[in-house]
C-alpha positions as CSV (number, residue, x, y, z in Angstrom):
1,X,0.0,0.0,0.0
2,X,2.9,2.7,0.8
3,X,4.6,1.5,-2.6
4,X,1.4,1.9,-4.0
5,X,1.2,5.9,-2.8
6,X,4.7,6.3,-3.2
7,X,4.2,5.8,-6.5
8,X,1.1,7.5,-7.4
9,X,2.8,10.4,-5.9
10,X,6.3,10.1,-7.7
11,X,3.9,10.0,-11.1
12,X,1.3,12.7,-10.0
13,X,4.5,15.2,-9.4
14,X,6.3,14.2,-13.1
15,X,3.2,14.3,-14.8
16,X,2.7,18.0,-13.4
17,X,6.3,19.0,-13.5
18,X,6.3,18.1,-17.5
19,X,2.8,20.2,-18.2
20,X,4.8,23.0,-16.6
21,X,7.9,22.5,-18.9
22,X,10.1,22.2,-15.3
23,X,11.9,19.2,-17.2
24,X,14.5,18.4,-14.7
25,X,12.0,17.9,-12.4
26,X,10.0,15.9,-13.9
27,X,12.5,13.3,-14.9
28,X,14.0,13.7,-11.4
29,X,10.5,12.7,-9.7
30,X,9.6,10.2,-12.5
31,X,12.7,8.2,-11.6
32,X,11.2,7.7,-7.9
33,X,8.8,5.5,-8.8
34,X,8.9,2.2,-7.9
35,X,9.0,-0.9,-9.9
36,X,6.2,-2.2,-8.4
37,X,4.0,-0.1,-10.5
38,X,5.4,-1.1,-13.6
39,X,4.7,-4.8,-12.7
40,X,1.2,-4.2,-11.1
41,X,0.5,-1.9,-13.0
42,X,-0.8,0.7,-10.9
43,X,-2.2,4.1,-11.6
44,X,-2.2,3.3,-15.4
45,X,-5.3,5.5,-15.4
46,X,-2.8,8.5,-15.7
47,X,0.4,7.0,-16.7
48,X,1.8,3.7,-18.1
49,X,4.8,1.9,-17.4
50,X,5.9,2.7,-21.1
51,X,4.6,6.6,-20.8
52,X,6.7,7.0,-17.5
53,X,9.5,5.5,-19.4
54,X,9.2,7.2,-22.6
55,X,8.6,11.2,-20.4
56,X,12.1,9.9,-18.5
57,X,14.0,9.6,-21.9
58,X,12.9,12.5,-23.5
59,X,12.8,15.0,-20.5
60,X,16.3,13.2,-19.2
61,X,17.8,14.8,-23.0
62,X,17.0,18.4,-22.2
63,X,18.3,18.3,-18.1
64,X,20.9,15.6,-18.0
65,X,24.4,15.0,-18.7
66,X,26.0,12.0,-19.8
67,X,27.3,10.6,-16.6
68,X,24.1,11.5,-15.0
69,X,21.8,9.6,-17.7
70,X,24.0,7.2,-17.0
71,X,24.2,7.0,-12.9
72,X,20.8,8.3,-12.5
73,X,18.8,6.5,-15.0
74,X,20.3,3.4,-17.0
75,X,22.1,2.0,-13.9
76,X,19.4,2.4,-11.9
77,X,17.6,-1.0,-10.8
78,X,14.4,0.2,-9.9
79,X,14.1,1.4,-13.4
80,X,14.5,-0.8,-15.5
81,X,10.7,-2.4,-15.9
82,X,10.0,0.5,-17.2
83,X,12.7,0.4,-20.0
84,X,12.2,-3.4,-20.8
85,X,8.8,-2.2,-21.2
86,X,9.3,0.8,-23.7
87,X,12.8,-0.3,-25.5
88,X,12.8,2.5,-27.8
89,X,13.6,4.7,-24.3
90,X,16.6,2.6,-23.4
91,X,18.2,3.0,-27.0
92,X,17.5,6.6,-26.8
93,X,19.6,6.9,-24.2
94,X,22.1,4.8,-25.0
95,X,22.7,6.5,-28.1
96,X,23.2,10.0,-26.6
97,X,26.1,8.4,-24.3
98,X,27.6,6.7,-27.2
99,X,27.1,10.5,-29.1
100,X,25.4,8.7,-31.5
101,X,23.4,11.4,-32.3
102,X,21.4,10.3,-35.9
103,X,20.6,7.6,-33.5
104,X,19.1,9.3,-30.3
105,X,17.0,11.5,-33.0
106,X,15.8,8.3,-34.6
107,X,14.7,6.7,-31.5
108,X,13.0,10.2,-30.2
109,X,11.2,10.4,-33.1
110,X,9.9,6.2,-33.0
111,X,8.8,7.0,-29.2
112,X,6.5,9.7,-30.9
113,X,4.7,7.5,-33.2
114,X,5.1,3.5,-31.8
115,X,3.9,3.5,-28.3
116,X,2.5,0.0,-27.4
117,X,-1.4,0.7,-27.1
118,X,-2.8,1.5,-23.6
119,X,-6.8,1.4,-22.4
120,X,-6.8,4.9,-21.5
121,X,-5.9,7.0,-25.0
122,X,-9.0,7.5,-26.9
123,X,-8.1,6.6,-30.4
124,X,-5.9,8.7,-32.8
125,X,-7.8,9.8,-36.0
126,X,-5.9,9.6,-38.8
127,X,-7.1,9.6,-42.9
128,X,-5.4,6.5,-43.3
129,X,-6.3,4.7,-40.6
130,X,-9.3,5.8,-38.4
131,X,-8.6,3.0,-35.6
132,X,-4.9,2.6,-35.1
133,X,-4.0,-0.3,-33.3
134,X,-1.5,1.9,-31.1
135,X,-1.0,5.2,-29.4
136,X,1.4,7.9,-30.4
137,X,3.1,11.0,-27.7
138,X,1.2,13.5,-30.5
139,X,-2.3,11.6,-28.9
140,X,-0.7,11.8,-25.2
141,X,-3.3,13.9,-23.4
142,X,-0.1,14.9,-20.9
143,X,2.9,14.9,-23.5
144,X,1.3,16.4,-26.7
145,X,0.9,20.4,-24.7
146,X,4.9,20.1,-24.7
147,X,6.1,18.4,-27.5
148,X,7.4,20.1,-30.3
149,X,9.1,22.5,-27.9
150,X,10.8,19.2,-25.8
151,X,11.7,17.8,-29.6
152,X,13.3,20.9,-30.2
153,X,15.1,21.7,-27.2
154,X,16.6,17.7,-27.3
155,X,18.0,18.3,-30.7
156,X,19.3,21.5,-29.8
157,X,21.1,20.4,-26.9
158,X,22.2,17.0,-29.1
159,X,24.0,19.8,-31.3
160,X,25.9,21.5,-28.2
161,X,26.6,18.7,-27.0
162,X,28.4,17.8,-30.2
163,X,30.4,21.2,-30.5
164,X,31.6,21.8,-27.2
165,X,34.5,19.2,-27.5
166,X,36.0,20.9,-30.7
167,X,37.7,24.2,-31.5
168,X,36.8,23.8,-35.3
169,X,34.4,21.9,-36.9
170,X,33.4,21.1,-40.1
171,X,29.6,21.5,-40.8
172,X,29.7,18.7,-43.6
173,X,30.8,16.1,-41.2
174,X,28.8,16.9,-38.6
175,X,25.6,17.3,-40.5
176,X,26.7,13.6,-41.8
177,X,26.5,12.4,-37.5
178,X,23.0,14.5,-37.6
179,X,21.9,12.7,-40.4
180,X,20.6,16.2,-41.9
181,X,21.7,18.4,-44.2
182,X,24.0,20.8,-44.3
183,X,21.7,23.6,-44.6
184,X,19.2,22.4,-41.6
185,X,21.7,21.9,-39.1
186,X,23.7,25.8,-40.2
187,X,19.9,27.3,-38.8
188,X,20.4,25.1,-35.4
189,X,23.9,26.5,-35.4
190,X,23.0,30.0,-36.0
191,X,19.5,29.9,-34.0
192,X,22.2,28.5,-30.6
193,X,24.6,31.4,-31.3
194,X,22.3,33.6,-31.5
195,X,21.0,32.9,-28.0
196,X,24.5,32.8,-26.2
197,X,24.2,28.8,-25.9
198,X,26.8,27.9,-28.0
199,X,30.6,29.9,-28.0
200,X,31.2,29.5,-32.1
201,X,31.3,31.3,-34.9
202,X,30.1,30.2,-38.3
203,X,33.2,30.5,-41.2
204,X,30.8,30.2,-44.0
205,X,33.8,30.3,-47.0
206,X,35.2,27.6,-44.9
207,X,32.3,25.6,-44.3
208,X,33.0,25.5,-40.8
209,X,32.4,25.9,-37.0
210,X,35.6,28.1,-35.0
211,X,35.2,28.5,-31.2
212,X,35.7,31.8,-30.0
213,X,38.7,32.1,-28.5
214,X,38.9,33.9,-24.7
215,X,41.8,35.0,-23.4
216,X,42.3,32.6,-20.3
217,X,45.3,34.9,-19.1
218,X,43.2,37.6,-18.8
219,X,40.6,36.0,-16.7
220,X,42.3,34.6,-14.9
221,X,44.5,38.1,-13.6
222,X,40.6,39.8,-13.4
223,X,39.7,36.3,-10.5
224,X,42.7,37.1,-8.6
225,X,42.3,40.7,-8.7
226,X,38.5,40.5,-7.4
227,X,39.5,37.7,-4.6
228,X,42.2,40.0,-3.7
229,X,39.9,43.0,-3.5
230,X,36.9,40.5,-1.7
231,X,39.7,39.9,1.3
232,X,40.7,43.6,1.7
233,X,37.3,44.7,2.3
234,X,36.3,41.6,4.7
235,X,39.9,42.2,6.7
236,X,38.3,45.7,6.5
237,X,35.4,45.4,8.2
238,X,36.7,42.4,10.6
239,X,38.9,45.3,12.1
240,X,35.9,47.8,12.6
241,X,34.3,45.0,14.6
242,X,37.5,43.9,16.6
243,X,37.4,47.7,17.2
244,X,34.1,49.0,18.0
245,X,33.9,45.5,20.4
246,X,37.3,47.1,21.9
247,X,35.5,50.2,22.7
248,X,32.3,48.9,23.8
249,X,30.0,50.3,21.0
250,X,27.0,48.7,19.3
251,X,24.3,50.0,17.5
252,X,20.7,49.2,18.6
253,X,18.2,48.1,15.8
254,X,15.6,50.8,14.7
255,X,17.4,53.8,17.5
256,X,18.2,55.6,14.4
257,X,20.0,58.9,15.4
258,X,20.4,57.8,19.3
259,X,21.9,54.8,17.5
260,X,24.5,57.0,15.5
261,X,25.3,58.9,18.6
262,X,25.6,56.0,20.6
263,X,28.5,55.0,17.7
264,X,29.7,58.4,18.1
265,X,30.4,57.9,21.2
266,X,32.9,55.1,21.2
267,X,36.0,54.6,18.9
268,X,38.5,57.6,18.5
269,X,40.3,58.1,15.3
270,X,37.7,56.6,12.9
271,X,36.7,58.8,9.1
272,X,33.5,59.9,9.1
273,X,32.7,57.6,6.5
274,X,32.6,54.7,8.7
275,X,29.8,56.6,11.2
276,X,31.6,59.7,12.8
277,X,33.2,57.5,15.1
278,X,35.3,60.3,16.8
279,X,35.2,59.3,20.9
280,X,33.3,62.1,21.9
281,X,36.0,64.2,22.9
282,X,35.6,67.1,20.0
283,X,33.2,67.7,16.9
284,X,35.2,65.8,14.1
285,X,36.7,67.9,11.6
286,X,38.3,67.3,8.3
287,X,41.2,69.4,7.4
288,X,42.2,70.4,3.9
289,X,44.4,67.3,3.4
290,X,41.4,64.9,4.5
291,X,42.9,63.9,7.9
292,X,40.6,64.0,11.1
293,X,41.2,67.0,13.6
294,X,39.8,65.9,17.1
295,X,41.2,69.1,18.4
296,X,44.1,67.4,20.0
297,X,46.5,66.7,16.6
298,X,45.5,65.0,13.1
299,X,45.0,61.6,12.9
300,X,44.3,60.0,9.1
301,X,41.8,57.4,8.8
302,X,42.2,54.2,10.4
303,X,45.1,55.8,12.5
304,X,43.0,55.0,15.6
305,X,42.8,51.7,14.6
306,X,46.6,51.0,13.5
307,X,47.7,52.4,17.1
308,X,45.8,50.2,19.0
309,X,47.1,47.2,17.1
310,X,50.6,48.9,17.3
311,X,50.0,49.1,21.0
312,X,48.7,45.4,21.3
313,X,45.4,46.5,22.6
314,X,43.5,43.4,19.8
């Protein structure tokens, strides 16, 4: 009975993630249920053992990686009714970690027109056959909403997944892997570009793909330059606490000006940027050099600060 829920639930939540186009999540919560319900088959009202199989595959193109498909999905135990029951899901899969990618198109587009029939489709009209004796994903009451838009995005992330490896690529060969031509696959190439997804340029004369090149050098100086500038402000503001603790000054939450006054009140030497903190001693003044007069000599920012750590008082 708790499998039972367990998996009505793991179902329920893919079947609603998919309608939403949240893809990951539905492939992530599919791949809860138990095998139980592909051998009883329970709640086959909503979704088959060879629909939950055949949602797994095509979601698991879009949101997973290679070693995840693999780990997460083909190695699983718990799945694999549910494969041995749709086979054209397993072979999807399969192909896209072997980067056979003519393949893993093939096999998406069989699970859109050879599902094994199931009770709960009414039938799918067609002129040359009224009464088919199976069900296709274009008939799925829960599949057909997102579609074309999941066909598209697989095959666009088949094609980035096929680039990213190379720094130049020709498009004749890889419209050969695609089983396309040349012409098709240069508008996926140019439609990825164009949206940032893909870091090439298209050599038309050439007939091929270049990666943009970055300048590693660079970025890496600009990392070490921002980490470096990240530390000096946190060993910044560590000291204005080790200070302000020193003196006994805290601000109360919602005091407003009593609350600046109170600051005011406590740590000698500090810029008025950092609150006025001036000891209370004299109005702070800035002289014409920037320094702080607190009527007893000048004293440059943070000077209040550097003799008390001269004078071992943190």
């Amino acid at each position: 009975m708790c499998r039972s829920i367990q998996g009505k639930v793991a179902i329920s939540r893919g079947v609603a993630a998919l309608a939403r186009r949240h893809f990951s999540t539905a492939v992530l919560s599919l791949a809860e249920t138990p095998a139980s319900v592909a051998s009883q088959g329970i709640f086959n009202q909503v979704a088959s053992a060879e629909d939950i199989a055949m949602y797994i595959a095509m979601t698991a193109l879009v949101s997973f990686s290679r070693s995840e498909v693999k780990a997460t999905l083909l190695d699983r135990r718990s799945l694999r009714p549910f494969f041995d029951a749709a086979p054209a899901a397993r072979r999807c899969l399969q192909a896209f970690l072997d980067s056979e990618y003519a393949q893993c198109i093939a096999e998406t587009q069989a699970m859109q027109v050879c599902i094994p029939p199931r009770n709960r489709h009414p039938p799918c009209m067609h002129a040359s056959h009224p009464y088919p004796s199976q069900s296709t994903l274009q008939c799925d009451p829960w599949a057909k909403p997102v579609l074309a838009e999941l066909v598209a995005a697989i095959r666009m992330q088949l094609v980035r997944q096929y680039c990213l490896p190379y720094s130049a690529i020709s498009l004749n060969k890889m419209a050969a892997a695609f089983a396309c031509s040349e012409e098709v696959l240069t508008a996926d190439v140019v439609e990825l570009i164009s949206s940032g997804s893909l870091p090439f340029r298209v050599d038309s004369a050439a007939g091929k793909l270049i990666a943009k090149q970055s300048d590693k050098r660079a970025a890496s100086y600009a990392r070490a330059q921002q980490a470096a500038d990240d530390f000096v402000a946190a060993s910044q503001g560590v000291l204005v606490r080790m200070s302000a603790e020193l003196h006994g000054v805290s601000a109360q939450k919602g005091s407003g000006d009593a609350a600046g006054r109170g600051i005011a009140s406590g740590v000698p030497g500090m810029p008025r940027g950092l609150g006025g903190l001036g000891g209370g001693r004299s109005p702070l003044v800035e002289d014409e050099e920037g320094d702080i007069d607190l009527g007893g000599g000048s004293l440059g920012p943070f000077d209040g600060l550097r003799s008390g750590i001269a004078g071992g008082e943190f």
